[in-house]
C-alpha positions as CSV (number, residue, x, y, z in Angstrom):
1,X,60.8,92.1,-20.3
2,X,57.7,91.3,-21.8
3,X,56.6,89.8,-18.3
4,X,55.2,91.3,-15.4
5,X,56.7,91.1,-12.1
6,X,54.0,89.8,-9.6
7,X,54.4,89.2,-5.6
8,X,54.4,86.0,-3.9
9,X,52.0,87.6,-1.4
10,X,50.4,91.0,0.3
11,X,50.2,91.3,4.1
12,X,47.9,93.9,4.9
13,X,48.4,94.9,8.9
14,X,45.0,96.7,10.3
15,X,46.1,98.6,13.7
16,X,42.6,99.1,15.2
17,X,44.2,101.0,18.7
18,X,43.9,104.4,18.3
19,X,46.2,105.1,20.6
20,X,49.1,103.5,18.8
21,X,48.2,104.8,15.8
22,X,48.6,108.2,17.2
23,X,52.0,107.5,18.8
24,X,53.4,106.3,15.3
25,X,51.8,109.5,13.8
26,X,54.0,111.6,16.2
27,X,56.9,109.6,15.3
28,X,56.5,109.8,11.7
29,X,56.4,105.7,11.3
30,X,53.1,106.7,10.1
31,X,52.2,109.4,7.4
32,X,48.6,110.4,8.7
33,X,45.9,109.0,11.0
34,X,42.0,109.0,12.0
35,X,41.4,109.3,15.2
36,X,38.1,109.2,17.5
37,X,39.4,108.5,21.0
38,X,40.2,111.1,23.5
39,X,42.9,109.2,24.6
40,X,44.3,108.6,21.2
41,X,44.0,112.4,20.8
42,X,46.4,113.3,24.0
43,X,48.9,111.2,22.4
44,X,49.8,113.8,19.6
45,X,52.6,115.8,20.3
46,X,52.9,119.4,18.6
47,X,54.7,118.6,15.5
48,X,51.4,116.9,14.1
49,X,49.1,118.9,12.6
50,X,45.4,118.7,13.3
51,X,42.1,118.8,11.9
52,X,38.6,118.1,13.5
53,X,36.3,116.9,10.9
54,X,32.4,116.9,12.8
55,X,31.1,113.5,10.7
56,X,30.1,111.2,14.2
57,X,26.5,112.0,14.9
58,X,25.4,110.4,18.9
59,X,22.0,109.6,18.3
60,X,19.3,107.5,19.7
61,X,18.4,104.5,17.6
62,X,15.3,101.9,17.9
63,X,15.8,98.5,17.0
64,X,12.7,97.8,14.7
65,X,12.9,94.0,14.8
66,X,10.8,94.4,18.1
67,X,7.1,94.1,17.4
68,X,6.8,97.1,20.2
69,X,9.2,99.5,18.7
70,X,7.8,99.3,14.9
71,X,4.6,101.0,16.4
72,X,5.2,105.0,15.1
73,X,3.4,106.4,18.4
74,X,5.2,104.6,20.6
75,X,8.5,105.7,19.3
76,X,7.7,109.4,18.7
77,X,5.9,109.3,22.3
78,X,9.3,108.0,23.7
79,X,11.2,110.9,21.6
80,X,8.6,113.9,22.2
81,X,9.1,113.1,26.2
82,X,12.6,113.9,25.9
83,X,14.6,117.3,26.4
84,X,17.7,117.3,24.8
85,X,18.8,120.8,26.1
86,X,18.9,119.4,29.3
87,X,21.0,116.1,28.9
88,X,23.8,116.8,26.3
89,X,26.3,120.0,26.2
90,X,25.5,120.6,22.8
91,X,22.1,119.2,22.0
92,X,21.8,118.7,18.0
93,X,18.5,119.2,15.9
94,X,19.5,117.8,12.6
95,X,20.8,114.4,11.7
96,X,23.7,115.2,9.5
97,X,26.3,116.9,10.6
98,X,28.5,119.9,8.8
99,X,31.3,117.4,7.3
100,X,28.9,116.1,4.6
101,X,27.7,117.4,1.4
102,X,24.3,118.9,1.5
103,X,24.5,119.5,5.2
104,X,22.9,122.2,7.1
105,X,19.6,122.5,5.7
106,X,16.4,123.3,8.3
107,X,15.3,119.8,8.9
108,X,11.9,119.0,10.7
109,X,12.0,117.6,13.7
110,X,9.7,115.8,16.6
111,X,10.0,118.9,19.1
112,X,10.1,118.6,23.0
113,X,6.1,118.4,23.8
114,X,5.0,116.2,26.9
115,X,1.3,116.2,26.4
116,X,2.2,115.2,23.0
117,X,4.6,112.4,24.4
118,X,1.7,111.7,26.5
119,X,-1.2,111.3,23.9
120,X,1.2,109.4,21.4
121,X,2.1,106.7,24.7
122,X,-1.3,106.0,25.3
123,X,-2.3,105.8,21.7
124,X,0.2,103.5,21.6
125,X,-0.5,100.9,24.4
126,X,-4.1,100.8,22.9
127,X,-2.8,99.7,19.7
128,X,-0.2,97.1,21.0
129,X,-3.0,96.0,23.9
130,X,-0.4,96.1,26.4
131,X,-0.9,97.7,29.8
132,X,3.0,98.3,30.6
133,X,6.2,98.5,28.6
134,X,10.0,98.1,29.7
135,X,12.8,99.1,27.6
136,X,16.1,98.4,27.9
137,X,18.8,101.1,26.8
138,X,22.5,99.9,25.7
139,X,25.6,102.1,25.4
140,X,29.1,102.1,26.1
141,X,30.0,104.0,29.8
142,X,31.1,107.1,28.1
143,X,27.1,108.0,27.4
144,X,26.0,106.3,30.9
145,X,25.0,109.6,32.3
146,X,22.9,110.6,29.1
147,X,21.1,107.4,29.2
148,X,20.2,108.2,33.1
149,X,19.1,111.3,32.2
150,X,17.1,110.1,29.5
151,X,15.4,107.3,31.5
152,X,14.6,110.1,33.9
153,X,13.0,112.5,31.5
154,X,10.5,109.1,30.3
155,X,10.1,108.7,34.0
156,X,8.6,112.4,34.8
157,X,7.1,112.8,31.5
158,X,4.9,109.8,30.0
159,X,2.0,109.0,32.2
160,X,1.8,105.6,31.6
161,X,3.4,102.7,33.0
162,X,6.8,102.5,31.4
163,X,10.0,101.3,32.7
164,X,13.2,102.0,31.5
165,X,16.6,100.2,32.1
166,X,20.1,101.0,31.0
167,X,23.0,98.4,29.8
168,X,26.2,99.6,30.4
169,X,29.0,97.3,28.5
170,X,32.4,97.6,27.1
171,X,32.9,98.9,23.9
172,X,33.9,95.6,22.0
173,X,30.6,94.0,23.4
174,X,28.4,96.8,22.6
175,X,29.6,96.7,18.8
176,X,28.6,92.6,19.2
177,X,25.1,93.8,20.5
178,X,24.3,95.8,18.0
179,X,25.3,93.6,15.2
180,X,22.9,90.7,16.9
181,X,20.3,92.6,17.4
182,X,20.4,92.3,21.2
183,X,19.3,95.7,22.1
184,X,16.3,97.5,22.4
185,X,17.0,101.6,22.4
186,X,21.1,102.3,21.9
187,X,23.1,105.5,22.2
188,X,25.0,104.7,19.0
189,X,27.2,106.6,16.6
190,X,26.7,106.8,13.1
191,X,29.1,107.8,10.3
192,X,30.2,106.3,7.0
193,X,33.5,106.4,4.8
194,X,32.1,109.3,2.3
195,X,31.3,113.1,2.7
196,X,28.1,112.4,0.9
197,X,25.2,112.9,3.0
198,X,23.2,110.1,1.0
199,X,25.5,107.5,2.0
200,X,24.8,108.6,5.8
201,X,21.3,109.0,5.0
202,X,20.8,105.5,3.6
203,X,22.4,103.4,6.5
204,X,18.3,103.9,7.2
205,X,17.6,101.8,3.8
206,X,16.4,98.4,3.8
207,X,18.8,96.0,3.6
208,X,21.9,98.9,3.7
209,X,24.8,96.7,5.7
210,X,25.0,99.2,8.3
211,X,21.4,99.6,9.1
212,X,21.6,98.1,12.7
213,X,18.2,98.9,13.3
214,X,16.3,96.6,10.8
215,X,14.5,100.0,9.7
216,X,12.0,98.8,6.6
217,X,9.9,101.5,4.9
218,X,9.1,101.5,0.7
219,X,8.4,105.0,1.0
220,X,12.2,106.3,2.3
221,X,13.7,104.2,-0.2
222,X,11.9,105.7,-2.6
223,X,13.1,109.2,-1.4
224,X,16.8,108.3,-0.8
225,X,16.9,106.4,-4.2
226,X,15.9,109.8,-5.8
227,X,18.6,111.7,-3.7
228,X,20.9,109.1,-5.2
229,X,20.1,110.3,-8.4
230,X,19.9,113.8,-8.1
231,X,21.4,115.4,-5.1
232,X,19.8,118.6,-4.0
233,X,19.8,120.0,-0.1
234,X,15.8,120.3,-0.4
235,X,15.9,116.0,-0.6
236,X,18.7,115.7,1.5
237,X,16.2,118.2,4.0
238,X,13.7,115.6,3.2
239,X,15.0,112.5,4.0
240,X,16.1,113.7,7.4
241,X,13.1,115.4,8.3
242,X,11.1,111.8,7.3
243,X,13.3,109.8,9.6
244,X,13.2,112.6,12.3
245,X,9.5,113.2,12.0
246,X,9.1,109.1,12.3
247,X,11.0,108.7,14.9
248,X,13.2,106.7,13.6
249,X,16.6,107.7,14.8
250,X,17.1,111.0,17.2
251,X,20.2,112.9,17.1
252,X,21.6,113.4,20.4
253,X,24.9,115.0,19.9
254,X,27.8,115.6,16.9
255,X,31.5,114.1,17.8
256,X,34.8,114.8,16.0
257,X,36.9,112.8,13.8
258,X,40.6,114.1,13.9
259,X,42.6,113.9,10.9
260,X,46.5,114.4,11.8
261,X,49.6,114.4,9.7
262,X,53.1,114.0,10.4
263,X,55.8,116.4,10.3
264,X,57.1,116.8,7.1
265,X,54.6,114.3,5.0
């Protein structure tokens, strides 16, 4: 009648394993499904159908609530000492990957230059007063042997005296980590709920929920507030090439999200 029927309550369930998301998506108790995991991928059986959408981005990331890690020269020296061809499979140059909007455009990057590194480093330690550094890098086990590698390029390259340690931990404790703060370098991976490279691009805005890093600078909000406004690929090329250029975040890598659907659905 002239009332409307209302319910007593809503139970919203949240499966957060992959792996048994995937099993129901083979079974058809569930229509469709994101998945990241490997494992979770094996799982699908043929009837599924698949898609790979490339919207994960590895990437090194500072955390810029350490006085040592705001200093620009430190950060691009740490980045300039490190050769990407030789540590990932697939090493990346730009920051957003082919999923999103706007993608693809030539961004600039801090190239591969170890007198460069060098200079930066030493710049760097004068300007901080410091006569040695150590730095601690976290990630999960799956990018152990990148972070070895990496340590190891810092270790040939940067004449100055540096130390670099890794922290291996579980995945559940590396999330906790990162949301304290209690890191100081992280292999992390970064992707949002959107096909829009701004919304990717603006995790690095101040106060933006998912900026992990404590990143703080007037003059990229500016410029990511504009690509808000009026999307183009020439600001999209921008922002990244600022972040990129500053050292800020370095992309390591680009990872898969698979979509599958049921049979049928």
């Amino acid at each position: 009648g002239d009332y409307k029927a209302l319910p007593t309550s809503v139970r919203l369930y949240v499966n957060s394993n992959e792996v048994d998301i995937a099993k129901k998506v083979d079974d058809k108790t569930y229509d469709l499904g994101f998945f990241t995991s490997e494992e979770a991928i094996d799982e699908l059986g043929r009837r599924v159908q698949k898609k790979n959408l490339e919207n994960i981005t590895t990437a090194l990331i500072f955390n810029m609530k350490k006085e040592s890690l705001q200093n620009v020269k430190l950060r691009t020296g740490l980045v300039s000492s490190i050769d990407k061809s030789a540590i990932t499979e697939k090493s990346v140059k730009n920051l957003v990957p082919s999923y999103y909007n706007l993608s693809g455009g030539n961004a600039e990057s801090l190239s591969y230059n170890i007198d460069n590194a060098r200079k930066n480093m030493i710049s760097a330690f004068d300007e901080l007063k410091i006569d040695n550094l150590t730095v601690n890098i976290l990630c999960t086990a799956k990018y152990e042997e990148i972070a070895k590698s990496i340590i190891s390029n810092w270790q040939s390259n940067i004449g100055v005296e540096l130390n670099g340690t890794i922290t291996v931990v579980e995945d559940s404790e590396f999330s906790s980590k990162i949301k304290k703060g209690e890191f100081d370098i992280a292999i992390y991976k970064l992707s949002v709920d959107s096909d829009k490279s701004v919304k990717i691009l603006s995790i690095f805005k101040t106060g933006n929920e998912k900026n992990v890093l404590g990143y703080s600078s007037e003059e990229y909000d500016r410029i990511v507030d504009d690509l808000s406004m009026t999307s183009s690929k020439d600001k999209a090329v921008y922002c990244e090439s600022y972040l990129l250029k500053n050292a800020v975040v370095m992309p390591l890598s680009y990872e898969n999200t698979v979509f599958a659907v049921a049979k049928g659905t």
